[in-house]
C-alpha atoms as one frame of an Amber mdcrd trajectory, in Angstrom:
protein
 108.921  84.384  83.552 112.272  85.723  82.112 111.630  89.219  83.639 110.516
  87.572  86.964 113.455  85.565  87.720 116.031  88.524  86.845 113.864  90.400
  89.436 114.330  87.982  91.777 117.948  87.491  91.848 118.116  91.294  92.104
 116.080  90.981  95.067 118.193  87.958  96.405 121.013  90.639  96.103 119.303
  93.822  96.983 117.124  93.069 100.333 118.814  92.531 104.010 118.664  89.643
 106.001 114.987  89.284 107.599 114.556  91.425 110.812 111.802  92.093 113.061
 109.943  94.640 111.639 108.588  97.803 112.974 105.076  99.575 112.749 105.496
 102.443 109.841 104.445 105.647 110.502 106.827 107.375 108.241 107.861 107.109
 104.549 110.675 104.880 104.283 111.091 104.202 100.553 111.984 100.749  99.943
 114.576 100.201 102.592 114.580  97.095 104.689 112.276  98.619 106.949 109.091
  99.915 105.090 106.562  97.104 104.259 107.348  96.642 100.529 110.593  97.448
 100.977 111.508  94.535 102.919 110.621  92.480  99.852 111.664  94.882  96.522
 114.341  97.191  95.517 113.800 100.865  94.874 113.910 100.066  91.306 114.422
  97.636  88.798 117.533  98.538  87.063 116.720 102.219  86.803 113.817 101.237
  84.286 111.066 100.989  86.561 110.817 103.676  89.770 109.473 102.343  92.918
 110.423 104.763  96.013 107.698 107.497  96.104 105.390 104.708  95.561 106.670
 103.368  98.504 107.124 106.405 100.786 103.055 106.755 100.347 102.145 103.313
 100.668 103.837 103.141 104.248 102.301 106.809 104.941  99.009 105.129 103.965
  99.453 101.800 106.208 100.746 103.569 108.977  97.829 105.632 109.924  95.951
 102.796 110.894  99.204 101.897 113.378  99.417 103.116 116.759 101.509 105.860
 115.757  99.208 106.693 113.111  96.374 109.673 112.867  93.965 106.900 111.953
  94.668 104.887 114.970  91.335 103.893 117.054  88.699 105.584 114.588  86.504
 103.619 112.507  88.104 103.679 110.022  90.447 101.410 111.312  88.492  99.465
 114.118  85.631  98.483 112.032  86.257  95.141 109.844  84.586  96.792 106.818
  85.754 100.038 106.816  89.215  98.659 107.266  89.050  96.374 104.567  88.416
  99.236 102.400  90.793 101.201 103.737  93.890  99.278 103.244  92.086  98.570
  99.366  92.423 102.802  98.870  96.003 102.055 100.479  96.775  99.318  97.675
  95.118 101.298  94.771  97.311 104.085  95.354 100.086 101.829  95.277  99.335
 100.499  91.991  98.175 103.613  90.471 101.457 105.767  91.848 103.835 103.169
  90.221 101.983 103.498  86.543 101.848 107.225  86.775 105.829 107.841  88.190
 106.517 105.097  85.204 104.430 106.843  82.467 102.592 103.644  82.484 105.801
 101.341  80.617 104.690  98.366  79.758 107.541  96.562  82.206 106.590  98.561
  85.075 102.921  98.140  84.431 103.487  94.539  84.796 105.477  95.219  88.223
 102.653  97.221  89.273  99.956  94.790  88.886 102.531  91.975  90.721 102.959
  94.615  93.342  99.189  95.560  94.141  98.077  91.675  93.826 100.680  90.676
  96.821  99.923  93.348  98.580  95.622  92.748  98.346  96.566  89.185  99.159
  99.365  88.973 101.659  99.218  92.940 103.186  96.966  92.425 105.992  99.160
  91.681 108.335 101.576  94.597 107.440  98.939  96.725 107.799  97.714  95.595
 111.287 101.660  96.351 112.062 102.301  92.415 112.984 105.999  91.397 112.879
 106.878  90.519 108.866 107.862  86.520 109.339 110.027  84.432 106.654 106.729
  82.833 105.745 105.160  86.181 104.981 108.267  87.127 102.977 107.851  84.198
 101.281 103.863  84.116 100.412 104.560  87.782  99.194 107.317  86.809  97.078
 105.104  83.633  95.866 102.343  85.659  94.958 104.538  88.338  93.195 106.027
  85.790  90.772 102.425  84.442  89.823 101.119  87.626  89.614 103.824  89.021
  87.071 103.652  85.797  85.167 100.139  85.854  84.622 100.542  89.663  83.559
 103.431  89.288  81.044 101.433  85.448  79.781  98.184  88.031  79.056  99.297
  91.014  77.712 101.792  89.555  75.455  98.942  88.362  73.601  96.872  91.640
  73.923  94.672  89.759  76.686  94.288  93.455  78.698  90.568  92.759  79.511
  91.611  89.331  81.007  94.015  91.325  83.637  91.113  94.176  84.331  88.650
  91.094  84.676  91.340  89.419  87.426  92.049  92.909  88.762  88.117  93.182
  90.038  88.096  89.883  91.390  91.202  89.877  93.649  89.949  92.862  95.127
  86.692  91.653  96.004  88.980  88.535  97.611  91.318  90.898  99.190  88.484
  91.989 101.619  87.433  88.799 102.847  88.646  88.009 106.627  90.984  84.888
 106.341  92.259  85.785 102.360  95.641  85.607 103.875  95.060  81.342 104.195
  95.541  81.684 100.621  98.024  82.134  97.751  97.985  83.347  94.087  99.335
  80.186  91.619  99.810  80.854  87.757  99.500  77.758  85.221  99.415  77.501
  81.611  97.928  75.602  79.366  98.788  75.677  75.617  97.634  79.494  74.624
  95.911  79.954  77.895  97.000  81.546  81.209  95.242  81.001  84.299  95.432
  83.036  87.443  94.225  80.862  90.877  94.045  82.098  94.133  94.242  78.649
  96.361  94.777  77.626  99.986  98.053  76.945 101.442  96.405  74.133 102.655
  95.821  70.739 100.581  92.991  69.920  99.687  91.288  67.493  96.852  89.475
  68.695  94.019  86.453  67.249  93.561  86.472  64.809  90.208  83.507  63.809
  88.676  82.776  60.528  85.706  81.254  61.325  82.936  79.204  59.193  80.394
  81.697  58.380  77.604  83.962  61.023  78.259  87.317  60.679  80.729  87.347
  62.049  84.004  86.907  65.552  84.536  87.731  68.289  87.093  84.836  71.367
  88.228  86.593  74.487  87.911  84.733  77.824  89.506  86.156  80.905  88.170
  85.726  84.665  89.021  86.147  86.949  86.565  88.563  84.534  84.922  90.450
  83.406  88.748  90.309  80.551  89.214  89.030  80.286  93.057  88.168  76.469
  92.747  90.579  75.659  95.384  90.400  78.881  97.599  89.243  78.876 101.388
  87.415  81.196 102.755  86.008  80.309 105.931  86.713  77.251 105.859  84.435
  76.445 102.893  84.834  76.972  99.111  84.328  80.209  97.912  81.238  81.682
  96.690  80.499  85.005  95.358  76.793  85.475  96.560  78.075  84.819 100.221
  81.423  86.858  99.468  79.212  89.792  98.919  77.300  89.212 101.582  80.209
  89.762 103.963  81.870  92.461 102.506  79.833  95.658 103.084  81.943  98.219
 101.458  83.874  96.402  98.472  84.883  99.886  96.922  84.109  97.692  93.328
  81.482  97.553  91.110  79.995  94.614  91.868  77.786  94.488  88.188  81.205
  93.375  86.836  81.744  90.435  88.293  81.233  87.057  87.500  81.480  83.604
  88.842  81.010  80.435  86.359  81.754  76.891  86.358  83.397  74.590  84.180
  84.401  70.568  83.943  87.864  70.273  83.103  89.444  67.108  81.585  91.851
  65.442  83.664  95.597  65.640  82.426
């Protein structure tokens, strides 16, 4: 959490005021104009490099644009297909940043925030739709919780636990309507949970037990917590997920979707 609040005051400092942004069809680092740029630096006090990541990750959203070579194909008109090709998009993103960083351990952990805003929050970017405050702020949202939830986990060796939560939220990230929802990070004791919720309240169902106090169902993903997620406008559930999503680009023998009952704090 340390790292993640001096990041954002550097970004408080570093990034414009908001401005109405245009489609990208050319690398433009992390300047105020490029998609991630709006919302990071191009790097974090010279530890952590971030503007050839960038350059290619607005190369790789742009072609979809109307100034793009992608424009009109399938690979862009099609819901699947798109979905899978703004996940190559992302991958790259997350993959570029470890290998320009020799894979640090602090710029790892930037690179996972980075890639889990972007699967959750990027859609609209990459349709070219004008970046709002509230976007800025959802991206910035799910940043923090991301990095949090990477620095809680691997300081205690956790790595599986992130490459676990790194096959679920991109499953998520190719659902229509993952945008309605935002990444949360809560601890408990020695344990770190990652949630991807709606933005929209809503109660969690509570349930009475025989001798025992009251109690909470929890569903989890691969260790997210999706219990409060919306995804059509129902809860989220992984045989129907996969069911919708035609090309997921995962391996879909990894994941797994489990409930608990929670005590009640």
């Amino acid at each position: 959490m340390i790292l993640a609040r001096a990041f954002f005051a550097a970004f408080l400092l570093l990034v414009p005021s908001l401005a109405i942004a245009a489609p990208q069809c050319k690398a433009n680092g992390c300047g105020p104009d490029g998609f991630i740029g709006r919302l990071v630096p191009n790097h974090f006090f010279h530890e952590c490099e971030f503007k050839n990541c960038c350059d290619s990750h607005d190369v790789c959203y742009g072609r979809c644009l109307g100034c793009g070579d992608l424009h009109g194909s399938p690979a862009c008109d099609d819901p699947a297909k798109r979905a899978a090709r703004k996940a190559v998009c992302d991958d790259a993103l997350y993959n570029d940043i470890n290998r320009v960083n020799a894979n640090k351990i602090l710029c790892k952990g930037f690179a996972y925030a980075y890639w889990s805003a972007v699967s959750l929050a990027g859609g609209g970017f990459f349709h070219g739709i004008v970046v709002t405050a509230a976007a800025e702020a959802k991206f910035r949202t799910d940043f923090d919780a991301a990095l949090a939830y990477y620095q809680f986990e691997s300081q205690r060796g956790r790595t599986s636990e992130i490459d676990q939560s790194r096959s679920a939220i991109k499953l998520l990230s190719q659902l229509d309507g993952i945008e309605n929802n935002a990444l949360a990070f809560r601890a408990a004791e020695d344990r770190g949970v990652l949630a991807v919720e709606s933005q929209t309240a809503r109660s969690i169902p509570r349930f009475e037990l025989r001798d025992a106090r009251a109690v909470e169902q929890k569903k989890f993903l691969n260790n997210v917590d999706v219990t409060k997620m919306e995804y059509g406008g129902q809860t989220f559930d992984l045989g129907r997920a996969l069911r919708d999503v035609t090309e997921p680009g995962i391996d879909v023998r990894a994941l797994q979707q489990r409930e608990e009952f929670i005590p009640v704090q």
